[in-house]
C-alpha positions, -999 to +999 in steps of 0.1 A: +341-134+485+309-135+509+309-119+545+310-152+570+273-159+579+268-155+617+249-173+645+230-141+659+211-141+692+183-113+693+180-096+734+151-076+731+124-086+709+107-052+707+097-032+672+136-024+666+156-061+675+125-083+659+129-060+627+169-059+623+173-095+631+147-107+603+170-082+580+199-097+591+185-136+586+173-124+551+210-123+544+216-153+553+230-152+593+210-175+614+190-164+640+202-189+667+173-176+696+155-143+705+148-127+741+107-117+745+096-109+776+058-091+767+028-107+746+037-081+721+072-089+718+073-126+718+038-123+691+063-105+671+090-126+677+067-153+658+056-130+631+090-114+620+112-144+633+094-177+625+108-209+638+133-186+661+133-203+695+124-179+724+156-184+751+168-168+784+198-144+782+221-169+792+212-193+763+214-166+741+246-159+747+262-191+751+247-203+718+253-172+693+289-155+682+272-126+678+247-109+698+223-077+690+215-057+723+178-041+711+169-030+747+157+003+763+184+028+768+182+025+805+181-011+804+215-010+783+241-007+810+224-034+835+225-058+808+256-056+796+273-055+834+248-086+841+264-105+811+299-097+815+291-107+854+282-147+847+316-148+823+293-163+794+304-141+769+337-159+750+365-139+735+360-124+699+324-125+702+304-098+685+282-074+705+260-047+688+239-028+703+211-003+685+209+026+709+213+060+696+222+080+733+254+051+736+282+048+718+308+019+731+318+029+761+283+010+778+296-025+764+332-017+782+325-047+804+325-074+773+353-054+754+374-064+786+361-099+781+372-102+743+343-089+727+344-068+694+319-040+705+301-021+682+269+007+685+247+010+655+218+031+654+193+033+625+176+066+623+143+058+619+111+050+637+101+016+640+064+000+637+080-033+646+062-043+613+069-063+580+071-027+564+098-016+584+117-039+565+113-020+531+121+010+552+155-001+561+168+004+524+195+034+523+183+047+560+214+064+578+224+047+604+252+060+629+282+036+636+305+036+665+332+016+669+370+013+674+388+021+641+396-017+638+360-025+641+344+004+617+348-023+585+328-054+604+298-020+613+297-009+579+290-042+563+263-053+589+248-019+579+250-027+542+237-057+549+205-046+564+197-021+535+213+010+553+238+036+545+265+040+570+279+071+589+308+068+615+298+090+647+321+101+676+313+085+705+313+120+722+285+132+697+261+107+701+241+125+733+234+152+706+226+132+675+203+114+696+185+143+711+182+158+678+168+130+660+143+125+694+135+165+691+126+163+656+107+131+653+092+126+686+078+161+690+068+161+657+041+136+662+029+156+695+027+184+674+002+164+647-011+150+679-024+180+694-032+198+655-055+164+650-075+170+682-076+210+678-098+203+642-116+169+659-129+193+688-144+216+656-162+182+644-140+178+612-143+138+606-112+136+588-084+159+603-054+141+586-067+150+554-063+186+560-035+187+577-013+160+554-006+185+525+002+213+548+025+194+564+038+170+538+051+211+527+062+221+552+085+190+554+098+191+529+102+229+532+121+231+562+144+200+552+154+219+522+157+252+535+157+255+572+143+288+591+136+304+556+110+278+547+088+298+579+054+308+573+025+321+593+015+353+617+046+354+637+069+363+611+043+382+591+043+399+625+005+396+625+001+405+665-038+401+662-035+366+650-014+356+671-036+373+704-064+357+686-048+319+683-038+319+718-072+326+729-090+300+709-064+276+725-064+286+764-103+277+756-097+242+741-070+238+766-095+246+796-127+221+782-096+193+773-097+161+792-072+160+825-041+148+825-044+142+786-050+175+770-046+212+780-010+218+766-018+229+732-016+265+742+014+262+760+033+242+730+022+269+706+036+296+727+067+279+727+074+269+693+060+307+683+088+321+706+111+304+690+100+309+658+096+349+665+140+345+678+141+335+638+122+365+627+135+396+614+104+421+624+107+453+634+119+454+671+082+472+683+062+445+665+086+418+677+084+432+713+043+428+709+045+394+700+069+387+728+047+402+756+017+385+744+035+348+740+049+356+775+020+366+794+004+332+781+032+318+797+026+329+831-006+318+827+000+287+815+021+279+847-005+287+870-029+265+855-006+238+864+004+243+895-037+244+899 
């Protein structure tokens, strides 16, 4: 026997609702209106939700039995107060929002109302593209729910292509900032690694750096700490003096305000890759006074 096909209104346009709502219409559920408020969000409104009219919040919620909250974190709470508020909402409609910080507890005003509340939370990053769609297929996502609820999660989760996994609503600060941690910093990481070998005149960074990286990926996925390379836990205290001055001098020629904290991300990540070191204590000491004394300089060039 099929799931019942719902009338789903999209609030919040952006790379993640435009995306799961074109999944969710694949399977059949209409799209009954979508909520775009930039250029970029009602052009890919058009693009990933043809023939989807663009409405107002009310409309959206007045028209649709259920409705997917794809807003900003800090936009989250505002909404769903402002909702609750006008006394649009009906009983036993469905609410899910796709924040990873928030459990339930933010749509506490529309449970009171009748609502079914649910918080599910893909865990990946979003171009806002066709291809995300292809992406979808057996990505975790993080349900939260009341137990009753948990069954209604999972299938909307199976229906966009992911697997599910039930998450305390307690846990989800953590699993957020873990997942933000990893992926977010990641690509500053890249970021700064990119303009490091563009400043040397290589034309094609990426190229270096993808099978280096692409390893040490899938290292450190498979393996943690042990899959740790390089001069600070060979304990090679020259290299390391040696990188840091090569950075503090493309920190000081970087452009303001953009650049100029290469040096002090590699000091950081090589402090806390020396804590996952087992070097002798003398060596280990070295290391330390040389990452620390970058430090203190590192925090007087910005306060300058």
């Amino acid at each position: 026997m099929n799931a019942p096909r719902l009338g789903i209104g999209v609030i919040g346009a952006g790379r993640v609702g435009a995306v799961l709502g074109a999944a969710l219409r694949a399977e059949g559920h209409a799209i009954t209106g979508a909520y775009a408020v930039s250029d970029a969000s009602r052009a890919r409104a058009q693009e990933l939700l043809p023939g989807v009219p663009l409405l107002d919040v009310p409309a959206i919620v007045e028209r649709s039995e259920m409705l997917l909250l794809a807003v900003p974190d800090d936009q989250l709470g505002p909404l769903v107060s402002g909702i609750a508020t006008t006394g649009l909402a009906p009983g036993g409609q469905l609410v899910v929002h796709t924040s990873g910080r928030y459990g339930t507890e933010v749509l506490a005003p529309l449970a009171k109302a009748g609502c079914a509340t649910l918080a599910i939370h893909p865990a990946m990053t979003f171009t806002g593209t066709r291809e995300d769609l292809s992406r979808l297929v057996g990505c975790p996502m993080a349900i939260t729910a009341d137990e009753a609820f948990l069954p209604v999660a999972a299938a909307l989760v199976v229906e966009m292509g992911g697997e599910a996994s039930v998450l305390p609503e307690g846990d989800r600060a953590l699993y957020h900032a873990a997942l933000a941690h990893g992926a977010n910093h990641l690509v500053v990481l890249v970021d700064q690694s990119l303009d490091a070998l563009s400043r040397l005149g290589i034309e094609n960074p990426g190229a270096y750096l993808r099978p280096l990286l692409e390893a040490a990926l899938d290292g450190s996925l498979r393996r943690g700490a042990a899959a740790l390379t390089g001069p600070v836990m060979r304990g090679d205290t020259g290299t390391v003096q040696a990188h840091l001055e090569a950075l503090d001098d493309l920190d000081a020629t970087g452009e303001r305000g953009k650049r100029g904290d290469t040096a002090a991300t590699y000091r950081a990540l090589a402090r806390a890759a020396l804590a996952r070191a087992e070097l002798d204590a003398d060596v280990a000491r070295e290391i330390r006074r040389l990452l620390e004394a970058g430090s203190e300089q590192d925090s007087t060039t910005e306060e300058s």
